[in-house]
C-alpha positions as CSV (number, residue, x, y, z in Angstrom):
1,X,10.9,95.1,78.5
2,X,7.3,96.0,77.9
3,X,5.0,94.1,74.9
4,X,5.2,96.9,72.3
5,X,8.5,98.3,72.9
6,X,9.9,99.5,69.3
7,X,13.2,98.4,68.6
8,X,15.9,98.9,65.9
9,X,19.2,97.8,64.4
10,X,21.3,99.4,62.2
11,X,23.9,96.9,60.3
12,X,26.5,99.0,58.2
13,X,28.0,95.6,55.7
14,X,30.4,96.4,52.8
15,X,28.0,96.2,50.2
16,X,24.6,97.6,51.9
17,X,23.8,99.5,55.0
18,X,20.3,98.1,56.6
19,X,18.0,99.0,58.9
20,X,15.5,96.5,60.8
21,X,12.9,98.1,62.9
22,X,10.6,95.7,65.2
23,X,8.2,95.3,67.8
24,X,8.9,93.4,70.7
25,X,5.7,91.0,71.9
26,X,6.0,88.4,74.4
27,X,9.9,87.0,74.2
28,X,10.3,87.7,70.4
29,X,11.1,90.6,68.0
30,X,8.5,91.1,65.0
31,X,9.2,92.7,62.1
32,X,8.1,96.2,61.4
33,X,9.9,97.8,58.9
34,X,12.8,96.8,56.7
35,X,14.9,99.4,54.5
36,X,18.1,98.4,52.7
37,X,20.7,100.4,50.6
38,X,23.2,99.5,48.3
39,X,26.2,102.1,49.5
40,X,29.6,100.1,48.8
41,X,31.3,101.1,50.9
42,X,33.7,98.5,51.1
43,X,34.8,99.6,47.2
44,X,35.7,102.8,48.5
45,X,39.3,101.3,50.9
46,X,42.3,103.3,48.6
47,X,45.9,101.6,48.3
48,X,46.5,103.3,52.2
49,X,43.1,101.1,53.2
50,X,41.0,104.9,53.2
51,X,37.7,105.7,52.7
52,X,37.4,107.8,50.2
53,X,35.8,110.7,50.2
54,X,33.0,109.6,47.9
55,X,32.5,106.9,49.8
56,X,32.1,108.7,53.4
57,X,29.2,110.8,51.4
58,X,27.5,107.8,50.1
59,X,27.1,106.1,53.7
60,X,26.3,109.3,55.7
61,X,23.7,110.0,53.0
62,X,22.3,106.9,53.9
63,X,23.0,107.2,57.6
64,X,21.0,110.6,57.2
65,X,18.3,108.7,55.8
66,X,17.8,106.2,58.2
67,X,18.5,108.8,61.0
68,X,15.2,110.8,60.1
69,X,13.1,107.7,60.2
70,X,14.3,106.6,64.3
71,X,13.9,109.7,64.9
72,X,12.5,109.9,69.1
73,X,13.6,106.1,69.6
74,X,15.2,106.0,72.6
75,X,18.8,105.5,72.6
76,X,18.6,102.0,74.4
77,X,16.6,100.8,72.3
78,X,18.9,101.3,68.7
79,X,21.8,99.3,67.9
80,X,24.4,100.2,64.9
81,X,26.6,97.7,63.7
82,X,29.6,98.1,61.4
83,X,31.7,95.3,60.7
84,X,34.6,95.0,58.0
85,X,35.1,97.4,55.9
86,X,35.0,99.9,58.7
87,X,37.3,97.2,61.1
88,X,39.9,97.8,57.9
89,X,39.4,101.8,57.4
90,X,42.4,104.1,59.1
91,X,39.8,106.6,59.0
92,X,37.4,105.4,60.3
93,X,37.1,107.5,63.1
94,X,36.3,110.4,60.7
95,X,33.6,108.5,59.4
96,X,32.0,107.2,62.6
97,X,32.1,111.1,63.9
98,X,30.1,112.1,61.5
99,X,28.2,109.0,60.8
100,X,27.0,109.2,64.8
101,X,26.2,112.8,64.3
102,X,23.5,112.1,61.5
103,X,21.9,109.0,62.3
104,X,21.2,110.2,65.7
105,X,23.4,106.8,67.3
106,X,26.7,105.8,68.6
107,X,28.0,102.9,65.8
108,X,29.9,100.2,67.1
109,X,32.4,98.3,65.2
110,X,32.1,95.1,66.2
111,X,35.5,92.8,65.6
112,X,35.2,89.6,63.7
113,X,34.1,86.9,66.2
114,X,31.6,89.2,67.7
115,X,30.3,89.5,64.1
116,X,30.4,85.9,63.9
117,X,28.0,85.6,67.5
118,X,26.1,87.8,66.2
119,X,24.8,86.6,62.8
120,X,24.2,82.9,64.4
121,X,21.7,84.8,67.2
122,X,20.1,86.5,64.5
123,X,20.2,83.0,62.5
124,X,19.0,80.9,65.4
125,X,16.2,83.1,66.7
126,X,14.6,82.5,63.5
127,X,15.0,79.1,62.8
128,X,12.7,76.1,64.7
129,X,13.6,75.1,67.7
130,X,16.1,71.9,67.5
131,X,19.2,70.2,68.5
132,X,20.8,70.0,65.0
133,X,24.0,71.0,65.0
134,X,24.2,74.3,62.6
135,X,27.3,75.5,60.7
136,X,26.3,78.9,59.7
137,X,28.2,80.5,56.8
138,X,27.6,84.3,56.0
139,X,29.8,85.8,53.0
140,X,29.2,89.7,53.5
141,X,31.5,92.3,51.2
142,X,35.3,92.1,52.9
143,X,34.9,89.2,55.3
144,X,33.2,85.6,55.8
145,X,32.2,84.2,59.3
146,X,31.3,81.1,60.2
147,X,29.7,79.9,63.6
148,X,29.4,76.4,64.8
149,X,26.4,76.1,67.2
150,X,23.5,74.2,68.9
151,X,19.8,76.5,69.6
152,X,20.7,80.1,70.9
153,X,24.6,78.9,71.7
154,X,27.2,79.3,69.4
155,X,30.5,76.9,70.2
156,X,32.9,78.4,67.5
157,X,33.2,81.6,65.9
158,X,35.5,82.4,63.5
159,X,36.0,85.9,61.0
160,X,38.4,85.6,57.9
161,X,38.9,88.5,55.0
162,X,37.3,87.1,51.9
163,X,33.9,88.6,50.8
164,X,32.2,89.6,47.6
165,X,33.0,92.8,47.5
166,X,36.4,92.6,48.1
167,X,36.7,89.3,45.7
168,X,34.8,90.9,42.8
169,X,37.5,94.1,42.8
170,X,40.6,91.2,43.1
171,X,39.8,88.7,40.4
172,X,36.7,90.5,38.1
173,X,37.7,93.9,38.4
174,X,36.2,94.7,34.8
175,X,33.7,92.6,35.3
176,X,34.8,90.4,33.3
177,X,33.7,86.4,34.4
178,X,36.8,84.0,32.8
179,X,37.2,80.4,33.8
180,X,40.7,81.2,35.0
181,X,39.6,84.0,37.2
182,X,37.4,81.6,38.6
183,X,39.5,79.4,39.6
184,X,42.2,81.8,40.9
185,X,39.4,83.3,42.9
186,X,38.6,79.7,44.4
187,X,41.9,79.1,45.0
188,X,42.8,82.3,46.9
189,X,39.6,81.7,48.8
190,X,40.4,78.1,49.7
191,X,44.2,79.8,51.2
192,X,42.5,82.2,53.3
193,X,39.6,79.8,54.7
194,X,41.9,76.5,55.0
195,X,42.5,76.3,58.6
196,X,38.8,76.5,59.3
197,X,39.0,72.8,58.1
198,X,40.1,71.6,61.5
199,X,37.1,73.5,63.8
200,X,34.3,73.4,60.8
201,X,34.3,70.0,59.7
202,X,32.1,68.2,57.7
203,X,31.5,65.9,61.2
204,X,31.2,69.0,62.9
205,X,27.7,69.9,62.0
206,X,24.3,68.5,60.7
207,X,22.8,71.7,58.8
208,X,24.7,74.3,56.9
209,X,22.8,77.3,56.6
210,X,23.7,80.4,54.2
211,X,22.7,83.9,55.7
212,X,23.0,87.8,54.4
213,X,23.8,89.1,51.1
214,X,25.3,86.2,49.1
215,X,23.2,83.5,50.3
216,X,20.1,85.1,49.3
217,X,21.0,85.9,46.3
218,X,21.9,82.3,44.9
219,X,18.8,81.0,46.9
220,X,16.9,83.4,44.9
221,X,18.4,82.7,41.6
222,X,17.9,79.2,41.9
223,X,14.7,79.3,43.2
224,X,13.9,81.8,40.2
225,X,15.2,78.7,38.0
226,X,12.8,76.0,39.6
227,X,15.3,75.0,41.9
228,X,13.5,73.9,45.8
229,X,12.9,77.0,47.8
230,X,15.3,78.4,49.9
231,X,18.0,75.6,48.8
232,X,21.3,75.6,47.5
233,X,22.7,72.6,46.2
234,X,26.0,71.9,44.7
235,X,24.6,71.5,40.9
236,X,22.6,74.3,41.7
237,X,25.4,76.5,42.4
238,X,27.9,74.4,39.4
239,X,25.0,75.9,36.9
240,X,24.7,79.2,38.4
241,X,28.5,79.3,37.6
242,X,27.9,78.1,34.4
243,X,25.5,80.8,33.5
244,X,27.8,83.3,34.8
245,X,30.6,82.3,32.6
246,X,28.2,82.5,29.5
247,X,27.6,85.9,29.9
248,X,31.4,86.7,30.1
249,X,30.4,90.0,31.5
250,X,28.8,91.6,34.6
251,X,27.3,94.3,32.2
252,X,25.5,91.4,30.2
253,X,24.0,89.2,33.0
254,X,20.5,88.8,33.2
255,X,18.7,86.1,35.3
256,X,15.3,85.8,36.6
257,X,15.9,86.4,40.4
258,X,19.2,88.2,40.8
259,X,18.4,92.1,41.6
260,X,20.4,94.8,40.0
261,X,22.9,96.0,42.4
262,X,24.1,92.1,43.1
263,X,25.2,91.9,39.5
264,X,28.4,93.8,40.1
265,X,29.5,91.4,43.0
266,X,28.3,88.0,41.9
267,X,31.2,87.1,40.8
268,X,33.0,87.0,44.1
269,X,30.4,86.0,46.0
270,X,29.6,82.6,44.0
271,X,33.7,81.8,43.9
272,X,33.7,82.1,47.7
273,X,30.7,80.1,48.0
274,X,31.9,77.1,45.8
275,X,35.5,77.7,47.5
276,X,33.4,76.9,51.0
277,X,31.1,74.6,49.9
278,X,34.5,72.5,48.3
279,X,36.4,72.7,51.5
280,X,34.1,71.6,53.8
281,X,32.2,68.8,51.4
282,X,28.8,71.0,51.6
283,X,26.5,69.3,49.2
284,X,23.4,71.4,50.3
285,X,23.0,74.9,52.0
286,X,20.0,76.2,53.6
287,X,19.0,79.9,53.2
288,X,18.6,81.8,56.9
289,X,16.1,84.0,57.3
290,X,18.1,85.8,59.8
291,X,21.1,88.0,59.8
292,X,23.2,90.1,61.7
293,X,20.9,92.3,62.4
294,X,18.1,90.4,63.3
295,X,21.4,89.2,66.1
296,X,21.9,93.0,67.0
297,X,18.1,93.3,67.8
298,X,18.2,90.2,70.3
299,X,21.7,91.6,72.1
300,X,19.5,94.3,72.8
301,X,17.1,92.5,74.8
302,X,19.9,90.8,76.7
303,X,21.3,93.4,77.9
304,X,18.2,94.7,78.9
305,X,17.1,91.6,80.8
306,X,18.8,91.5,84.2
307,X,21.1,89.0,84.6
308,X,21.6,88.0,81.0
309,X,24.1,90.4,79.6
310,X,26.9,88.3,78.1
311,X,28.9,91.0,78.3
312,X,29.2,90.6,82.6
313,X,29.7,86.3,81.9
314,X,32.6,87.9,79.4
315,X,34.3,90.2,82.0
316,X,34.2,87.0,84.6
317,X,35.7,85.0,81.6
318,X,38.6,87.5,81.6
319,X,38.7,87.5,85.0
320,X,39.5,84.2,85.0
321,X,41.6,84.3,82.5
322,X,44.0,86.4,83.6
323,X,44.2,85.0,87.2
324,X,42.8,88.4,88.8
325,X,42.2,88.7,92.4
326,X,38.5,88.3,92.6
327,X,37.9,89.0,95.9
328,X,40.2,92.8,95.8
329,X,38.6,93.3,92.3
330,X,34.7,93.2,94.0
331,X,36.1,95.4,96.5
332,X,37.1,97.8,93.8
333,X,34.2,97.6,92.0
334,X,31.7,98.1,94.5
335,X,33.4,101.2,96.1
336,X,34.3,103.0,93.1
337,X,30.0,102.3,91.9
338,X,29.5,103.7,95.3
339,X,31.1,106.7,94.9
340,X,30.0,107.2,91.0
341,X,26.4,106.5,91.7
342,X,26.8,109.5,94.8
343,X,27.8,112.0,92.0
344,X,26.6,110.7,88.8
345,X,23.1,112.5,87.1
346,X,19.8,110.0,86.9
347,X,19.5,107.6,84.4
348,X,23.6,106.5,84.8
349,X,22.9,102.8,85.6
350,X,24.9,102.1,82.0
351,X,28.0,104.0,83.0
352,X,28.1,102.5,86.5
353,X,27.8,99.2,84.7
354,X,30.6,100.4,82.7
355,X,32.4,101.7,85.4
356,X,31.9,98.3,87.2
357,X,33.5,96.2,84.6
358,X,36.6,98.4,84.4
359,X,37.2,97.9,87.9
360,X,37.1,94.0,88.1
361,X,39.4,94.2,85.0
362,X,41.4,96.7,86.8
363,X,44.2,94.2,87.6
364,X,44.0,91.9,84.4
365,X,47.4,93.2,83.4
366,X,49.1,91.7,86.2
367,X,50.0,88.5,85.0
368,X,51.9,89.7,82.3
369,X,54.2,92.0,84.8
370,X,53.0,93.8,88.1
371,X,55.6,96.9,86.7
372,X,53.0,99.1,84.8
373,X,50.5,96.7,85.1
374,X,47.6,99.5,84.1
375,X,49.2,99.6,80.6
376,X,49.5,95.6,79.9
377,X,45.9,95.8,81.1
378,X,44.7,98.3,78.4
379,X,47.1,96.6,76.0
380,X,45.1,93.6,76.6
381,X,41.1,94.8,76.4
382,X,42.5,97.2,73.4
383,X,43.7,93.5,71.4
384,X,41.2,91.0,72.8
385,X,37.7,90.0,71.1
386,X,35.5,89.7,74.3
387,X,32.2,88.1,73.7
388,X,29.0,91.2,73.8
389,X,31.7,94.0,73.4
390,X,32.2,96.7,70.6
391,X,35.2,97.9,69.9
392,X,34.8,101.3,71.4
393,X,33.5,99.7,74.6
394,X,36.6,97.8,75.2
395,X,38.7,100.5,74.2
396,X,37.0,103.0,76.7
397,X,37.6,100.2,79.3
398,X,41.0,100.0,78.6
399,X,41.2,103.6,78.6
400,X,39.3,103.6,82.4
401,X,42.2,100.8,83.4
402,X,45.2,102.6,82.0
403,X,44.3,105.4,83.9
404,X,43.9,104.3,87.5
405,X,47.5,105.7,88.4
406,X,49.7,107.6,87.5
407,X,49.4,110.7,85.2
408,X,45.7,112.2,84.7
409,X,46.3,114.5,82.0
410,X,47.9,112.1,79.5
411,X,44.3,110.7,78.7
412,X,43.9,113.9,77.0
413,X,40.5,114.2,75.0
414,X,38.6,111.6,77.1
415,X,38.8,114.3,79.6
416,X,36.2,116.5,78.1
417,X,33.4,114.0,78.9
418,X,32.3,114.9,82.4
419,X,30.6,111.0,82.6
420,X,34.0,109.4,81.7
421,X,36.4,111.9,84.2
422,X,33.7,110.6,87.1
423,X,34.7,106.7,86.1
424,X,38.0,107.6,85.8
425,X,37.7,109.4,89.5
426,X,35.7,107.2,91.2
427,X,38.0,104.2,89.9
428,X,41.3,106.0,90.9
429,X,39.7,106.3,94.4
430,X,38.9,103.6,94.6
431,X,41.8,101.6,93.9
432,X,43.8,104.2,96.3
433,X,41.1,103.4,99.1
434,X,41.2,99.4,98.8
435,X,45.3,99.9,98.6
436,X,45.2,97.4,101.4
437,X,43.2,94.9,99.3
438,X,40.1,94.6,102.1
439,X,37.0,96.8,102.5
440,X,37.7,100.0,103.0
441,X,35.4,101.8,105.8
442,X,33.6,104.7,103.3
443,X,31.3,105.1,106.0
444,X,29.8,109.2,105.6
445,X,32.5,109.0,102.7
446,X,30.8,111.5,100.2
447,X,31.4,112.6,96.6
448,X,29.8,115.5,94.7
449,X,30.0,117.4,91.3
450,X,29.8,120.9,91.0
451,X,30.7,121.9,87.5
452,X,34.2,121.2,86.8
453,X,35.1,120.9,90.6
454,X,34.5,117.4,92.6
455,X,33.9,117.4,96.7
456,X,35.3,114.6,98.8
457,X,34.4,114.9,102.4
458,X,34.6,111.7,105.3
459,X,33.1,112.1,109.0
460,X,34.8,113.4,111.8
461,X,38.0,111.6,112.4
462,X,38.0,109.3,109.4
463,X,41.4,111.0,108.3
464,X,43.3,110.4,111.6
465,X,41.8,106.7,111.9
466,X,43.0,105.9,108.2
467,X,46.0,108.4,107.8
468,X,47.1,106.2,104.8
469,X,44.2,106.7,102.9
470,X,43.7,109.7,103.8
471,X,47.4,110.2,102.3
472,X,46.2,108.3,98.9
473,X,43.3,110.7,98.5
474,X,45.7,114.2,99.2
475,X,47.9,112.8,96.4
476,X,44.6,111.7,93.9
477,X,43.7,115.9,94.6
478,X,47.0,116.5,93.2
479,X,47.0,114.4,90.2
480,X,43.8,116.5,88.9
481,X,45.8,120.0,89.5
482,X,47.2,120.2,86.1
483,X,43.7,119.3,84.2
484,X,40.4,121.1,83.9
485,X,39.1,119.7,86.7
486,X,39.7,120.1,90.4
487,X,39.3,117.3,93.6
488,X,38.5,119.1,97.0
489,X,39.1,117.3,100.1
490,X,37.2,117.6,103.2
491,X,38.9,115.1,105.3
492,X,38.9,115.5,109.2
């Protein structure tokens, strides 16, 4: 990546949406622009876990917003994040359509632990160099990670539902700050966070460090009180509680330091902190400068920098994992990118990445049953929280591995994207080429796209020296008869 490049990140929390803008100089990522809104979103879940109406308006107003200022970024170089509330929504899909549509950007929604890797990266990059042993603690607005890790490598990751947000609407619904809705806030907290007492032990780490919304906003108060910069401390945070509880009510709280739209969530977010800072014996807390966005901005440069994409060291993870062939897999892979990058426009290095990752994983679900092995497979990248991955990305590679065999129609609305059908086709190939699990000879094997019609043509005499595969490839034309599209063989 050049000295200069403009990036951005995009990080839709429960409480506020945020953009980071910044410049990328020599190895690190400078701050250009910051812009922050208060949407709460994560108030708007109805009793059926819905966003409401009201508040799908409130974040694509925003989303509109931040739209018009990337305007002419280039694709690669933005990165939304949504996290929580939109991990809980059942319609969230509505919301991401249109969300998409007027910022200008795909949005991923990230699961839990990738949350989790991706606030400590955006903690770590900011932080002096050192071999401390961090435990990073982020309360956002529906969920609370916290990361175990050492410079730029998290060890332990973990996601749980308690947040401010979602804590303040529980147990201070009116606003209202009572000793005894303390305390059953703490308590609840302490249920939900208990078994991160056996990975996040006091022994566990050196630091503790506090980053995003709640964090701050104690740091600040304190610090606004003439508490040490940047520091919370157990009696720092015991009197902050104490002031809340004098002033009974949300409506009625003014301190020095806390900013207006915190004032409605405060109350959650302290009785999570004190219910973390209880169970694992934190007497002081460090403010982080960095966040989960500042972690979205740095994923982008890995993936940008050959060879360090985690997502790759995930898929050979898997791989592993799941006791795939490796060697059949690579034969997969690299004739099914063959044939993709043949028909595929300019500029498709992403999707043959893509593409590339599917077919390694093609055989992941074998070693639950070799019967419908392409569905266990899906099954397992649509339910497993891969290191670097978005939801959506594992879910299209699910979708890519489901579909190998078999029926081509029943993917249905995936169909309408002509880069997806040539995955799909140049996977099923493919794996119907390598059916004798070595190299296939794909020597003056050709693949073209006209339209909504694909050409498949071999050299003189390939069909009669291979009559099996050239049997494989008559039934693959077949499969695509009853869809929009159309395979035409050429094989003498």
């Amino acid at each position: 990546m050049q000295n200069g490049t403009r990036l951005a990140a995009v990080d839709l929390g429960s409480n506020s949406f945020r953009l980071e803008i910044g410049r990328y100089e020599f190895g690190h990522v400078q701050r250009v622009e910051y812009l922050k809104e208060t949407v709460r979103q994560g108030n708007g879940l109805d009793e059926d876990r819905n966003l409401t109406q009201d508040a799908m308006e409130r974040g694509w107003a925003c989303l509109a917003r931040f739209g018009e200022r990337l305007a002419g970024f280039p694709r690669a170089q933005v990165r939304a994040v949504a996290t929580q509330t939109l991990r809980e929504a059942r319609n969230r899909d509505d919301f991401l359509s249109r969300g998409s549509e007027v910022l200008g950007y795909p949005i991923d929604v990230v699961s839990g632990p990738e949350e989790a890797r991706l606030i400590y990266q955006g903690v770590a990059r900011l932080l002096p160099q050192s071999d401390e042993r961090r435990l990073v603690v982020d309360i956002g607005g529906r969920s609370t990670e916290l990361i175990l890790g050492q410079q730029f490598t998290p060890h332990a990751v973990a996601s749980f539902r308690v947040g401010s947000v979602a804590w303040s609407q529980r147990y201070f619904a009116n606003g209202d700050f009572t000793n005894q809705a303390f305390l059953a806030a703490e308590i609840a907290a302490k249920a939900v966070l208990d078994e991160a007492l056996a990975t996040f032990r006091p022994d566990a780490w050196d630091v503790a460090y506090g980053s995003s919304g709640t964090a701050g906003a104690v740091g600040d108060v304190l610090a606004a009180a003439g508490g040490p910069e940047g520091l919370i401390t157990r009696e720092g945070l015991n009197w902050l509680h104490d002031r809340v509880l004098r002033a009974q009510n949300a409506d009625r709280l003014r301190m020095e330091g806390l900013k207006e739209e915190r004032r409605a969530v405060i109350g959650g977010g302290i009785s999570v902190l004190r219910a973390i800072f209880d169970l694992l014996e934190i007497n002081e807390m460090q403010v982080a400068q960095g966040a989960l966005r500042q972690g979205a901005l740095y994923d982008l440069l890995d993936r940008e920098q050959p060879g360090t994409d985690l997502r790759t060291t995930t898929v050979n993870g898997l791989m592993e994992r799941f006791g795939v062939d490796v060697a059949h897999a690579e034969q997969v892979a690299r004739t099914a990118c063959a044939l993709f990058d043949q028909a595929a426009p300019k500029d498709s290095e992403r999707a043959s990445r893509k593409l590339d990752w599917a077919a390694r994983l093609h055989e992941i679900g074998c070693l639950i049953s070799h019967s419908d092995y392409h569905r266990h497979g899906a099954y397992i990248l649509d339910n497993t929280d891969a290191a670097g991955f978005a939801v959506p990305e594992l879910h299209r590679l699910g979708v890519l591995v489901q579909g190998q065999r078999g029926k081509v129609r029943k993917l249905g609305a995936d169909l309408d994207d002509p880069t997806f059908v040539l995955q799909l086709l140049s996977l099923r190939l493919a794996v119907a080429l390598c059916h004798a699990r070595r190299d296939p000879d794909t020597a003056g094997l050709r693949l073209q796209r006209e339209g909504q019609r694909f050409y498949a043509s071999a050299r003189p005499g390939w069909g009669a020296a291979y009559p099996q595969s050239a049997h494989l490839l008559r039934e693959e034309a077949q499969a695509w008869q009853k869809t929009p599209w159309e395979l035409v063989l050429d094989l003498p």
